[in-house]
SERO-494722 format. One record per atom (N, C-alpha, C, CB): z, y, x. Coordinates in steps of 0.02 Angstrom, whole numbers, plus 50000, padded with zeros to 5 digits. Last residue first. Glycine has a CB too. Layout:
N
ZYX...
# end
This chain:
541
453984899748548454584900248617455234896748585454844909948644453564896148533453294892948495453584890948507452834891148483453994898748519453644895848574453774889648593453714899148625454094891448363454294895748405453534896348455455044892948442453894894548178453884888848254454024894848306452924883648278455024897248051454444897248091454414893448164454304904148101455204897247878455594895747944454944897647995455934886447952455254896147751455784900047771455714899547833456414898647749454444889047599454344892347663454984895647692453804897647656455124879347505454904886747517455224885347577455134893747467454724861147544455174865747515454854873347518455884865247554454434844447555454184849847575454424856847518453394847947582454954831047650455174833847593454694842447596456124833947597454224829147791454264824747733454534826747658454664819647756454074836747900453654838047829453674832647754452854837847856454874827548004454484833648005453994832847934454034834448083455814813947946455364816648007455114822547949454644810048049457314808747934456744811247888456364816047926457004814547822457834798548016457674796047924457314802247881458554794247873457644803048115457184797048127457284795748045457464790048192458054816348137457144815648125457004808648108456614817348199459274818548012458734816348089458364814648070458834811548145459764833647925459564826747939459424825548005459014824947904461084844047932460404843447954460384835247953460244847348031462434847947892462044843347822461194843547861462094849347715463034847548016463384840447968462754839447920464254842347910462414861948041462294854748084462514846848052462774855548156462034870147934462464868447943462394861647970462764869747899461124888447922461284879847915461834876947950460704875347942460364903147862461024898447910461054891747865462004903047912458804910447933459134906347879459884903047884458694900847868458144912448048458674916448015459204913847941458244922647995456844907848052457024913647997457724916147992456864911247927457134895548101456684902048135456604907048082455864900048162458864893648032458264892448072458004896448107457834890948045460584892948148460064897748091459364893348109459964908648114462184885648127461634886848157461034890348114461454880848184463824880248138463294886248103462794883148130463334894948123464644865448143464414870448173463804874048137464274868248235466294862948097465644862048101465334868748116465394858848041467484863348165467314857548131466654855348119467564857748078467604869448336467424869748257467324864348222466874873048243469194869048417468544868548422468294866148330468364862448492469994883248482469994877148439469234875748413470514878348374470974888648644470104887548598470394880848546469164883848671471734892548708471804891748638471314890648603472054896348611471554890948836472134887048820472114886748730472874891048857469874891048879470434894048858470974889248829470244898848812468614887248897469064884648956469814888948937468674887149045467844887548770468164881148803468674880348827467914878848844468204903248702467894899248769468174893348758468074901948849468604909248601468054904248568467674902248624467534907648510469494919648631469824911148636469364905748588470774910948598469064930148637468964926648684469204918448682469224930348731469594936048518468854931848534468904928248570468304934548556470774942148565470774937148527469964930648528470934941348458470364948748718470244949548642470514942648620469394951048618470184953848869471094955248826470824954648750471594965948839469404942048939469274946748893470104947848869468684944048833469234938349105469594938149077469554943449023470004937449112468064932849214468224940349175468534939949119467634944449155467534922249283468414926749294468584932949287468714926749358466474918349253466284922049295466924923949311465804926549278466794906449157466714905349203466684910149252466354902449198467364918549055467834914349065467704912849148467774908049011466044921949000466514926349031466934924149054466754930449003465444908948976465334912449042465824917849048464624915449050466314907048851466154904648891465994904448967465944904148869465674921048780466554920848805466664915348852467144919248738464674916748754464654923448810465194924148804464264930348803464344905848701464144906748763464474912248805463504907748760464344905548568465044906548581464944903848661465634901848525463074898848527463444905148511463924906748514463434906948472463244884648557463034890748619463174897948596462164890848638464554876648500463854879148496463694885448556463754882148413465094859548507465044867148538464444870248526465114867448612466214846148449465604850948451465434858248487465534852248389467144838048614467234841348559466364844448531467844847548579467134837948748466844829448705466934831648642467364820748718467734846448822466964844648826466934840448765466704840348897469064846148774468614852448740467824850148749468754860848785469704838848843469434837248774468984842048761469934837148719470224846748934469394844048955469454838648875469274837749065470814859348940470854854448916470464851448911471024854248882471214865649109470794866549057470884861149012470134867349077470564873649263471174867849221471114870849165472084867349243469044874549366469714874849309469944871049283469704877549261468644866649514468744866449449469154870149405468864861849441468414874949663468884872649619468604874149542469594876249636467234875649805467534878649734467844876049698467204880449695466704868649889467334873849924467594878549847466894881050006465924859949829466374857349862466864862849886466084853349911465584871549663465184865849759466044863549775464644874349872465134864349504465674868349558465344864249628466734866449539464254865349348464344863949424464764867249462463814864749456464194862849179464404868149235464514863449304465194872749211463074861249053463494857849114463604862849142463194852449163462324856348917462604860248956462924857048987462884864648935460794850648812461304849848886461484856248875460944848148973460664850348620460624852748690460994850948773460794858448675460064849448484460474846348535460244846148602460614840148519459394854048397459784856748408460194856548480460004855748361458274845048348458074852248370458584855448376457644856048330459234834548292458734834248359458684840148390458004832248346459284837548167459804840248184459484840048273460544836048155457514847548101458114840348111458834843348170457524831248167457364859747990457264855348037457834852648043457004857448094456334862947855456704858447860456874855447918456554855247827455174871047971455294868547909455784861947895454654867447886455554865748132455124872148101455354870948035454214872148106455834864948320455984862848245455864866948186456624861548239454414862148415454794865448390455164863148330454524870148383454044845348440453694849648444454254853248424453064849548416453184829848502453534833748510453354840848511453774831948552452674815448429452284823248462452834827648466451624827648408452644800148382452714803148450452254810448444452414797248514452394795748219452244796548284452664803448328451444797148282452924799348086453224792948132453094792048192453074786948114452054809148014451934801147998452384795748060450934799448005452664818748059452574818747979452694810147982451664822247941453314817848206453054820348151453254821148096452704818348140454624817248337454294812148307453864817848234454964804748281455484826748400454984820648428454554819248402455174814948435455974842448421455904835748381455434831648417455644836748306456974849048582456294846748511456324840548467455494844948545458124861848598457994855948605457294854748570458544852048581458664879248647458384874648624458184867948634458114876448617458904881548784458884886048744458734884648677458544890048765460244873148890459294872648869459434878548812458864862448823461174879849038460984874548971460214876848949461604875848892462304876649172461414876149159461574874249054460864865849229462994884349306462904883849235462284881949211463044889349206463504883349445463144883749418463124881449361462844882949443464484891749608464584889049542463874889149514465124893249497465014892749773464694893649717464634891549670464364894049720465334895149923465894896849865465554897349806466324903849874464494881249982464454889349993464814890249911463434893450008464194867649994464694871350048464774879850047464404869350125462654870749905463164865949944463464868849981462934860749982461604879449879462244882149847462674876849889462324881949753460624870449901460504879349920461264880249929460104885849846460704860649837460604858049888460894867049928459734853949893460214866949702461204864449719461414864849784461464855749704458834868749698459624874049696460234873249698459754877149647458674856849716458474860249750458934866749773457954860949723459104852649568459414849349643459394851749694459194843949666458454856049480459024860249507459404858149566459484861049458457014850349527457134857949541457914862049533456634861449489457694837349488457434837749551457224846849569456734832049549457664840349332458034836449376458214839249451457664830649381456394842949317456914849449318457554846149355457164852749231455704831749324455594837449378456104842649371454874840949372456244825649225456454820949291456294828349347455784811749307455784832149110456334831549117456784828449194456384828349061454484828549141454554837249153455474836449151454084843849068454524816549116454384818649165454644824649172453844818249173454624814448963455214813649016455114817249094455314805249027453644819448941454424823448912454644820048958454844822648830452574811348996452444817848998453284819048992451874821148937453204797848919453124801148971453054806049018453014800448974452894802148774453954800048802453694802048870454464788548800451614803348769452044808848757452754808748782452064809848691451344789148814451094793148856451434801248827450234791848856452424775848830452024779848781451844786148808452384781048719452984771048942452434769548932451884773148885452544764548920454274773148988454254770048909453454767248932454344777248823454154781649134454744777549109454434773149048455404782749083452834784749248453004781549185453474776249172452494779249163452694801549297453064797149302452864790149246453714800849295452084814349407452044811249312452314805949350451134809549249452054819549506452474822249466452674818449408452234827549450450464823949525450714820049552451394818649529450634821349607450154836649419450244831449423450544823649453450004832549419451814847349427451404844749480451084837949440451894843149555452484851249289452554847849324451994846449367452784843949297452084857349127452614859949167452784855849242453254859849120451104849149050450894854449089451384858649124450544858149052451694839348984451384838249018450864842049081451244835748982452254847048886452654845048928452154842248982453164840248898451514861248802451414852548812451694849548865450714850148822453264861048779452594858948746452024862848763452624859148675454474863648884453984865548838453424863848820453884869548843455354859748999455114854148964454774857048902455684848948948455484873149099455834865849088455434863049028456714866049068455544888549127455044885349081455034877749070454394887149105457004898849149456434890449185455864892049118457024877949175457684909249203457434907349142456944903349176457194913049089459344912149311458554909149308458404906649252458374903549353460294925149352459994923049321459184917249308460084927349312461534927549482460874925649471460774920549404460614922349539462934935349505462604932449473461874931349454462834933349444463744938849647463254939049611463164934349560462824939149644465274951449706464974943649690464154944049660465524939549621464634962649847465114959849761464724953849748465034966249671464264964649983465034962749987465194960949884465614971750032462574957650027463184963849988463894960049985462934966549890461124951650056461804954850083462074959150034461724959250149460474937750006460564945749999461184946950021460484949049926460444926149983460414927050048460384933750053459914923850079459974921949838460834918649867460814923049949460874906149883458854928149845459334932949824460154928649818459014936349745458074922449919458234929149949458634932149905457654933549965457854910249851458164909549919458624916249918457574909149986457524915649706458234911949717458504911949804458114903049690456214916449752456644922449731457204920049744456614925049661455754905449811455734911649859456254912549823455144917449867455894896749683456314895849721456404900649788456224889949731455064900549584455564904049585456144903249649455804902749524454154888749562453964894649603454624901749596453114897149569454634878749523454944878649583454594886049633454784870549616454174879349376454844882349391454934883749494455504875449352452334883149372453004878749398453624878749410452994877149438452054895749285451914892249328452314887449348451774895149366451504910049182451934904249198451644900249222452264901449154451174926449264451024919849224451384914849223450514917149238452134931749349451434936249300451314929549233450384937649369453904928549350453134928949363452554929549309452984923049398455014943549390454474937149344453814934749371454184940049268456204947449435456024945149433455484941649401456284945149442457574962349474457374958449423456534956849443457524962749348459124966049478458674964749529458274959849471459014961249609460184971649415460034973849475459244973449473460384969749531460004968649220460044966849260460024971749344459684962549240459084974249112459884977549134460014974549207460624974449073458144967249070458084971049141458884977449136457054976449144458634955449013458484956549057458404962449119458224954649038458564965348879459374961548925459274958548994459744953848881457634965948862457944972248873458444969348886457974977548824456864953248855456654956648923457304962348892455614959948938457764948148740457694944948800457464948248851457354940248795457094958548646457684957548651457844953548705457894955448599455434962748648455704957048650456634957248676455174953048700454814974748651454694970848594455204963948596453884968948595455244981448757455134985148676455004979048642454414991248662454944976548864455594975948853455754980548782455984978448921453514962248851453684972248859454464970648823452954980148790453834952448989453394953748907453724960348908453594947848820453084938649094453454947049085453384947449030453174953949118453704922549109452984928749117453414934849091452094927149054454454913349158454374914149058453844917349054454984919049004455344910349239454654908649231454484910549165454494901549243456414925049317456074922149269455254918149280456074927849224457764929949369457204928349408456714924449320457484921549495459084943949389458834939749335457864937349370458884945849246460604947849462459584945549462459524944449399459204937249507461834959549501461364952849455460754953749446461554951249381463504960349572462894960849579462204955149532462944960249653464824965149485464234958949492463584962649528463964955349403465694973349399465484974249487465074967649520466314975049539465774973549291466444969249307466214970049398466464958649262464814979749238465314981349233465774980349274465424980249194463884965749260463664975349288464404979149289463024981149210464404957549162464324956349242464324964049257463534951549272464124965349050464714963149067464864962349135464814957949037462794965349063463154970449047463824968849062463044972348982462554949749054462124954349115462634962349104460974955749087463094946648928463434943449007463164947149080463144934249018463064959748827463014954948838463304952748920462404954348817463034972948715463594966748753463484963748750464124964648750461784972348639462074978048723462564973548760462664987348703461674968448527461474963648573461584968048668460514961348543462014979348428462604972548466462394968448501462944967448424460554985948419461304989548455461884981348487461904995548362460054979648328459834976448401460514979848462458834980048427460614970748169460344977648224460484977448306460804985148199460184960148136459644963648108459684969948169459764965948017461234953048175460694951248213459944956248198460604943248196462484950448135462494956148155461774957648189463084956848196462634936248063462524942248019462474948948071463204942947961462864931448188462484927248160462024935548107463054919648114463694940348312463654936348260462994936048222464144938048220463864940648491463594942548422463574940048382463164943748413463934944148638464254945348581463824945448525464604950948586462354936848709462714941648700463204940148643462324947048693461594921848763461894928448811462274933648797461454932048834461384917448625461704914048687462074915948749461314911448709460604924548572461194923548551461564921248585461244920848510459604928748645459744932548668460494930948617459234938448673458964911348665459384915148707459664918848701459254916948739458584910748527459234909048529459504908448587459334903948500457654918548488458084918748444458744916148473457834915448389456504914448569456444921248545457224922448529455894922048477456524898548556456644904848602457014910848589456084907348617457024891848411456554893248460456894900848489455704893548423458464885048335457684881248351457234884948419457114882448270459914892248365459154892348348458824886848385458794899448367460914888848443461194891848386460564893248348461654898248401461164870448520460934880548510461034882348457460154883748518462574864048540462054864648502461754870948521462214864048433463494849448639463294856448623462614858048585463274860048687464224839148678464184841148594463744847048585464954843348559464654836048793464494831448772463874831748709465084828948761464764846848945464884846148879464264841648844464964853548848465374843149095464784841649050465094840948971464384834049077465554850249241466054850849192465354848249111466514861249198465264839949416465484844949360465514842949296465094850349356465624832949517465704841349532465444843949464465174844849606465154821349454465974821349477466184829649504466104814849555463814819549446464244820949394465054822549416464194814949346462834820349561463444822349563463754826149493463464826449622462094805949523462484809249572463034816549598462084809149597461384813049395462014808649384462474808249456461754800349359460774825049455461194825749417461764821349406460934826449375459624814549493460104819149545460794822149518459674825749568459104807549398459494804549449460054810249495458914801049499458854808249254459164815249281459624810649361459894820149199457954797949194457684805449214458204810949253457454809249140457944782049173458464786349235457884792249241458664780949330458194777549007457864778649080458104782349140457314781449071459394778148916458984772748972458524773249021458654768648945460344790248921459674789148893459614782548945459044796448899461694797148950461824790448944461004786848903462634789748893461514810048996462084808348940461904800448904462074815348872460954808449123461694812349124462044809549075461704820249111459754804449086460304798949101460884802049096460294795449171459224813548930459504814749008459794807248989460164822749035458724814048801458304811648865458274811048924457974813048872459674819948742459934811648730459144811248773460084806948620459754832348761459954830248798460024821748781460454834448811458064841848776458424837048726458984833448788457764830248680457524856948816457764850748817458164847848781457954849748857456854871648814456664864648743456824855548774455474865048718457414875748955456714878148897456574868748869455674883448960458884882349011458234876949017457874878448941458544867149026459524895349128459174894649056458654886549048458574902749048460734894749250459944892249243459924890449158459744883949300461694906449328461454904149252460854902349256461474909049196462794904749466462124902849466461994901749381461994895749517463754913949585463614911649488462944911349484463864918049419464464915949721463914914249686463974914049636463664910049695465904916849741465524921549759464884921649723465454921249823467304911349696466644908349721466504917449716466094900849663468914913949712468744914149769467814911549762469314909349813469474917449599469554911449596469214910649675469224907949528469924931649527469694931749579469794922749623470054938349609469874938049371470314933849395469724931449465470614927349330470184953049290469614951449336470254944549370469244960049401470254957549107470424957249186470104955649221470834954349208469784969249002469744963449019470184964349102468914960949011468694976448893469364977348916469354971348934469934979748871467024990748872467344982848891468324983648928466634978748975466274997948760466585000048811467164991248816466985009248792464375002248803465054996248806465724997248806465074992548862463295010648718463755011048771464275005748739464045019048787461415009748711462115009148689462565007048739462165004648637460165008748795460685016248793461335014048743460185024648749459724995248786459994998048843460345005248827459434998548894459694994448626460144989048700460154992248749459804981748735458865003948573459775002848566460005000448616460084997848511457684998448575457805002148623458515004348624457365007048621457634990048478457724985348517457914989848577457144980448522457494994548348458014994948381458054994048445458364991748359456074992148311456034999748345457024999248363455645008248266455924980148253455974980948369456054987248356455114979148445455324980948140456304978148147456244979548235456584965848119453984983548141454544988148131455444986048147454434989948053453534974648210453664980648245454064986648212453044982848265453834964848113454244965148178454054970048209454214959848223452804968848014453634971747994453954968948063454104967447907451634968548083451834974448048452664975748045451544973747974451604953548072451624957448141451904964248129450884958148175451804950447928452164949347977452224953848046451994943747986450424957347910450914959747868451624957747900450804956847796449584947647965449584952547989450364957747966448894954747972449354940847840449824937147895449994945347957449204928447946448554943547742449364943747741449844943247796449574938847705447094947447723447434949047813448274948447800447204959647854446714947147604446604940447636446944941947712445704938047639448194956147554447634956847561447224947947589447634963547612449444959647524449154959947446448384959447463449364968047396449994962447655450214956447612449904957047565450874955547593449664975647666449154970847713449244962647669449524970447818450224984247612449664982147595449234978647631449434986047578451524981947649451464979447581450534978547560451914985647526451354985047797451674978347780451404977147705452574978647785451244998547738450714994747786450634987547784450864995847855452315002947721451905005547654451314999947704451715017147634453195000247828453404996847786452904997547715454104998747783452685008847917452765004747948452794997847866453445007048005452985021547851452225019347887451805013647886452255019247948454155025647878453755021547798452945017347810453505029647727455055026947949454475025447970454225020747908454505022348044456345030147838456035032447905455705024847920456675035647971456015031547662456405028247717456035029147791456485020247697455275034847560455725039147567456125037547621456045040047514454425024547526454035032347569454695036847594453455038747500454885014647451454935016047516454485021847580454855009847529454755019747332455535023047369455345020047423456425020747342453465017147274453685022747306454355024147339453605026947267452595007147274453275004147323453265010647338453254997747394451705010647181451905005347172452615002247200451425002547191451145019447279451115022047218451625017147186450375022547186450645013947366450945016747380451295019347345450775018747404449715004047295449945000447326450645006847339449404997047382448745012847230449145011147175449715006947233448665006047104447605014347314447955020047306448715018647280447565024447258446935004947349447225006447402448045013647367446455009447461446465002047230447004997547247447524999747306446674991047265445515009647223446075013547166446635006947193445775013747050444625008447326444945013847347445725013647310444475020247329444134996647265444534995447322445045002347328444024994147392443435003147166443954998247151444424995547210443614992547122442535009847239443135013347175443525009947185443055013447094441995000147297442275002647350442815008147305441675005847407441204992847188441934988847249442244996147266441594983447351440305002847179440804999247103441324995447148440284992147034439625003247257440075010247282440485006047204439605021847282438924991347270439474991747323439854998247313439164991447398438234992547143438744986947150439204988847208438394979747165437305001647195437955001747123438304998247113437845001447061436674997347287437085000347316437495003547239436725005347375436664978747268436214985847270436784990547291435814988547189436154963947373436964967047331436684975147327437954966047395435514955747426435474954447338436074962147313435944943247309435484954447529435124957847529434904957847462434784957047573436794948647573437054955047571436174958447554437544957647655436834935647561436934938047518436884945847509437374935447509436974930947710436284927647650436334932647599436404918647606437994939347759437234938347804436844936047736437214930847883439154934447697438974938947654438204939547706439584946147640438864917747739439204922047665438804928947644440104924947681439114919547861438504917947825438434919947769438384912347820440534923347862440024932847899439304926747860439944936248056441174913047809441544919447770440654924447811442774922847813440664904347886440664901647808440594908547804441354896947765441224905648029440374904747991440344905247943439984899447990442524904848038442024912548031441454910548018441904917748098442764893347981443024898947930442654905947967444034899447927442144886448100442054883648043442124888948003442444878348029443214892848204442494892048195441874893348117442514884948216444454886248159444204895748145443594894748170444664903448196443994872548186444274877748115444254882048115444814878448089444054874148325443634871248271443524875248190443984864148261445604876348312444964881448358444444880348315444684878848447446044865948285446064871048248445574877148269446724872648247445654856148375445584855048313445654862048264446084849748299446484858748486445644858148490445334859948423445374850148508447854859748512447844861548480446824862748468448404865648490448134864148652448474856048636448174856148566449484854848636447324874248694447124867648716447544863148695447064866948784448384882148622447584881248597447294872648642446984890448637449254881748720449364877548632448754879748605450114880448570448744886748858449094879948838449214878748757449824879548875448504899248811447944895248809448174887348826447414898248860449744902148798449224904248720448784899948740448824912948703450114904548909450554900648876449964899848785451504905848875449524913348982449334906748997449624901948939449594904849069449744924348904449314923948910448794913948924449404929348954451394923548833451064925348873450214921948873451494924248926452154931348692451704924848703451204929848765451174921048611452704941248594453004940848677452824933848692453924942048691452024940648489451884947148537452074943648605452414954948518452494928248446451574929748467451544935448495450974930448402453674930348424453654926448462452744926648509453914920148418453584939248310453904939148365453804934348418454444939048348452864929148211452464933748232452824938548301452284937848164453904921548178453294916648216452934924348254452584910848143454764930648099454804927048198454444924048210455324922548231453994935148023454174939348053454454937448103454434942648026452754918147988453314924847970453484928248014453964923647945451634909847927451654914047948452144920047926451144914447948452434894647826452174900647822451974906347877452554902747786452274878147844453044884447844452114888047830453894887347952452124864047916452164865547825452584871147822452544858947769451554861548049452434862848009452514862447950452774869448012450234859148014450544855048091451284856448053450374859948196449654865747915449694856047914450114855547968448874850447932450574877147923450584872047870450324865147879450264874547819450034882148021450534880948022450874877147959450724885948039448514881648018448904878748086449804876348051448954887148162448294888847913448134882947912448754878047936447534882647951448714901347938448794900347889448774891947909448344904247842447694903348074448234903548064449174900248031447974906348054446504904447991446684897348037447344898148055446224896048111446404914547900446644910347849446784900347923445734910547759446674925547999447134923147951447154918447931447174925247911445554921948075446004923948101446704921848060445854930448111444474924447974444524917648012445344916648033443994917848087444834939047955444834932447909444774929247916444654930847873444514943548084445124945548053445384938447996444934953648010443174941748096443554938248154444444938948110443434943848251442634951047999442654941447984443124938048049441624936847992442894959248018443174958047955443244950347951442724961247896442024962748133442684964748129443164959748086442664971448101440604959148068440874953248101441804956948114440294950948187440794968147953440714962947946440934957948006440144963047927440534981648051441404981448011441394974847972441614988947944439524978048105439964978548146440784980348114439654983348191438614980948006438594972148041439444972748062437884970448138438884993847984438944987847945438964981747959438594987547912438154998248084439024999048078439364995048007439235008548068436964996948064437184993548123438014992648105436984998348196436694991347884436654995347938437054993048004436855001747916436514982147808435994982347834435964988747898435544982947775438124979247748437804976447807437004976647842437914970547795438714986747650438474992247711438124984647762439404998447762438654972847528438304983947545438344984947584438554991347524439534965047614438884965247588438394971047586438964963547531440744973247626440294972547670439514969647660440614969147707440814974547481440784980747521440514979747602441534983847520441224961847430440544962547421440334971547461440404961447324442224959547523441504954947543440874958847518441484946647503443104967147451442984967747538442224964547556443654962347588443184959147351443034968447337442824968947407443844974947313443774950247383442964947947344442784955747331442994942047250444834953647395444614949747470444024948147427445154942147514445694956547294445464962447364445064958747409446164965747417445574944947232445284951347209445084955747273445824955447161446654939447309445994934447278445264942447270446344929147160447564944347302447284943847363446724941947354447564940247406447934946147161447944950747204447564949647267448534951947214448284932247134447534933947112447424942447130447424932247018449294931547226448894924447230448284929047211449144916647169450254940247150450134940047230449354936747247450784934647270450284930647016449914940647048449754940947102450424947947054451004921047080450294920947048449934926147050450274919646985451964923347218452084921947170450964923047145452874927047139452034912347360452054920547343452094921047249451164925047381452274903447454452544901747385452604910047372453344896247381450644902747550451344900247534451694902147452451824903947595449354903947557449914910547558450514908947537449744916547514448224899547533448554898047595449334900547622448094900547639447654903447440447794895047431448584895047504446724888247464447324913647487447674913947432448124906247439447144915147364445884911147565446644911147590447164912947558446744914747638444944904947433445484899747491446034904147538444914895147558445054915447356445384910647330445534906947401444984906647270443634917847416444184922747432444754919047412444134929847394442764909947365442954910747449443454914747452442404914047499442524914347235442924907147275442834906147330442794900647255442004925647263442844925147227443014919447255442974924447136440824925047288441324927747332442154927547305441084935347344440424918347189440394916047248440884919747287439754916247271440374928247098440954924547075441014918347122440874922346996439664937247162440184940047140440744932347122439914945547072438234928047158438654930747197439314932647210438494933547200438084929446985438264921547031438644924347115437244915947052438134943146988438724939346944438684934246988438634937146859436954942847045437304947447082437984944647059437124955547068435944936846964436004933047028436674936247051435334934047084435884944146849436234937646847436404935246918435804932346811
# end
């Protein structure tokens, strides 16, 4: 009797990361339920031996692992652990992990809490469990392991089944989430396409006399928190000074919520639907530049990440001359790199790339304390604004560089944040489940120095919508690489651009939306309607 009371103890522990598994269907639900009370009571059985403790605590860091996970992103987003949250956790730097754990105390706690429960669990129990009970799991585990492959046989028949027979049985387990990580290493085995796919590019070369091209990437700014675009507090003093050297679009959107997703849309030819295969992310502005006889940096605060896993480093290191720092740190630690590479000798133009780390959560950690400012008073508006007043003042730095010298600079954010929650408060954060139109709206601006000429152009076009996915005809334009395509006339600075009525955009899934039917946060904040899962946080990128 005691071993049944056990057995049906371990069931309702297993039930909670079921609970957790988003809108899977009921099988799914008592599938996981099952394999995860077959697992307990198998560690139960082998736990009197050493390698038993040791595939118990394994098991239990794994299942803490999942079901805090699980948690995190449902009370803080209400979404699911998916194949871009889990993109985004490979190419999550080190420092950057221990900044959203420290914003984030409470959940730590919680996987605490879920590894004590789940390894006490089977520690009290495991000296009730005989060894007919554990080889009776371990049949029953084996015949699950078996039936899973057995179950999704045509996908044995597809290259790297491996990959995809792994995914199915990790999802039918309390380790579902893992099942994510699984299938982005399988969708990255393109990612090695980008650099050996061949371009072949048609175009002219219009020779406007700058020499410099400065692309500064900003990280999760909102532009209704710039003075630039008319916010009450004065965060972008330097900027508003010299609004008159440049070109400010009014309307512009990213084409994604987070990182991962909506630089490398931003930088290359590509459509929305062409995103599964990594081959069309080759043409991009670093490839193009290379072509067109650019010399090009690329300097980064973002931290390094392997150019296998992340579509952003393999476009990156196309690049000449390439840049990171180990860890993220203060944007203005880029400013060596930037000196020595406006100050590199060579006779072809350049384009220098800079990925900032600008106003990312916890905003309060992108800026010199001394640095902090207080515009509102509310201590989150503050922090945001601040980091928004320091980027300010770090591109100024780089203008100051570029003054009187034939140069140009482009700046937009890669993303914007929501502000406000569930309940109405101040927390700024990725746009995740049902997100707001906020998490869209972005700065762009182009800068010209005093010995560089503006284009002529229909400057309606600024005050028109614009989405960043139509960046890389944009810059092709600015750099005076004239495309011989019809495309090309989805630049601004083209005589035939027509500007969209409305604008696409995808979530963190990939999902496509439509900026007219996104709400705002202020009539319907973060988790208020709560729907299937589809989306994910970024960096959290």
């Amino acid at each position: 009797m005691r071993v049944f009371i056990i057995i049906f103890y371990f069931l309702l522990v297993s039930v909670i990361p079921a609970l957790f598994s988003g809108d899977v269907s009921l099988i799914a639900k008592i599938v996981i339920t099952l394999s995860g009370a077959l697992i307990m009571v198998l560690c139960a059985g082998a736990y009197q031996s050493l390698l038993g403790k040791l595939l118990t605590v394994s098991i239990t860091i794994l299942w803490a692992l999942n079901l805090s996970v699980s948690f995190f992103f449902y009370q803080k987003h209400d979404i699911r652990f998916s194949s871009s949250i889990a993109e985004t956790f490979i190419n999550t730097n080190s420092s950057e992990t221990v900044g959203m754990l420290s914003y984030n105390i409470g959940y730590v706690i919680f996987y605490i809490i879920a590894f004590a429960i789940y390894f006490l669990s089977i520690h009290k129990c495991a000296k009730y469990i005989s060894r007919r009970t554990t080889l009776v799991s371990s049949v029953l585990l084996c015949g699950y392991l078996l039936a899973i492959p057995l179950y999704y046989t045509s996908l044995l028949k597809k290259t790297d089944s491996h990959f995809l027979i792994g995914e199915k049985y990790l999802l039918n387990t309390p380790f579902y989430n893992a099942g994510a990580l699984v299938k982005i290493f399988y969708e990255n085995r393109g990612i090695k396409k980008i650099s050996s796919e061949v371009v072949s590019f048609n175009y002219d070369k219009k020779d406007v006399g700058t020499e410099i091209y400065v692309l500064v990437i900003g990280e999760s700014l909102r532009r209704d928190h710039m003075s630039l675009y008319g916010y009450q507090y004065d965060t972008t003093p330097n900027l508003n000074n010299r609004k008159s050297q440049m070109l400010v679009f009014d309307n512009a959107y990213s084409p994604a919520p987070v990182t991962i997703l909506s630089v490398p849309i931003s930088l290359a030819n590509i459509r929305f639907d062409q995103m599964q295969d990594k081959k069309h992310y080759a043409d991009n502005i670093i490839s193009l530049a290379n072509d067109a006889g650019f010399k090009t940096y690329w300097l980064s605060n973002q931290g390094k990440t392997n150019k296998r896993t992340s579509v952003i480093s393999a476009i990156a290191n196309m690049a000449n001359n390439k840049k990171w720092n180990e860890f993220v740190g203060y944007d203005e630690e880029l400013f060596d790199y930037f000196t020595e590479a406006i100050n590199d000798k060579t006779n072809q133009k350049k384009l220098i790339v800079l990925h900032t780390y600008g106003s990312h959560e916890p905003a309060c950690n992108r800026f010199p304390e001394e640095q902090f400012k207080k515009f509102s008073g509310q201590e989150d508006d503050d922090c945001y604004d601040s980091s928004i007043a320091y980027t300010d003042k770090f591109l100024e730095s780089l203008l100051q560089q570029l003054d009187n010298k034939p140069a140009t600079l482009l700046y937009f954010s890669d993303h914007a944040l929501q502000r406000l929650n569930a309940d109405n408060n101040v927390h700024y954060h990725h746009g995740v489940n049902s997100p707001k139109k906020e998490a869209y709206e972005i700065p762009l601006f182009i800068w010209y120095s005093s010995t560089t000429s503006k284009p002529v152009f229909n400057e309606k076009n600024l005050r028109e919508p614009y989405s960043t996915v139509n960046n890389y005809w944009l810059m092709s334009d600015w750099l005076g690489i004239q495309q011989r395509t019809s495309a090309a006339c989805q630049s601004p600075l083209r005589s035939c651009y027509q500007a969209q009525s409305d604008i696409k955009v995808i979530d963190g899934n990939r999902a496509p939306l439509s900026i007219k039917q996104l709400p705002s946060e202020k009539t319907a904040p973060q988790k208020s309607n709560k729907k299937p899962v589809h989306q994910t946080v970024t960096q959290v990128q």
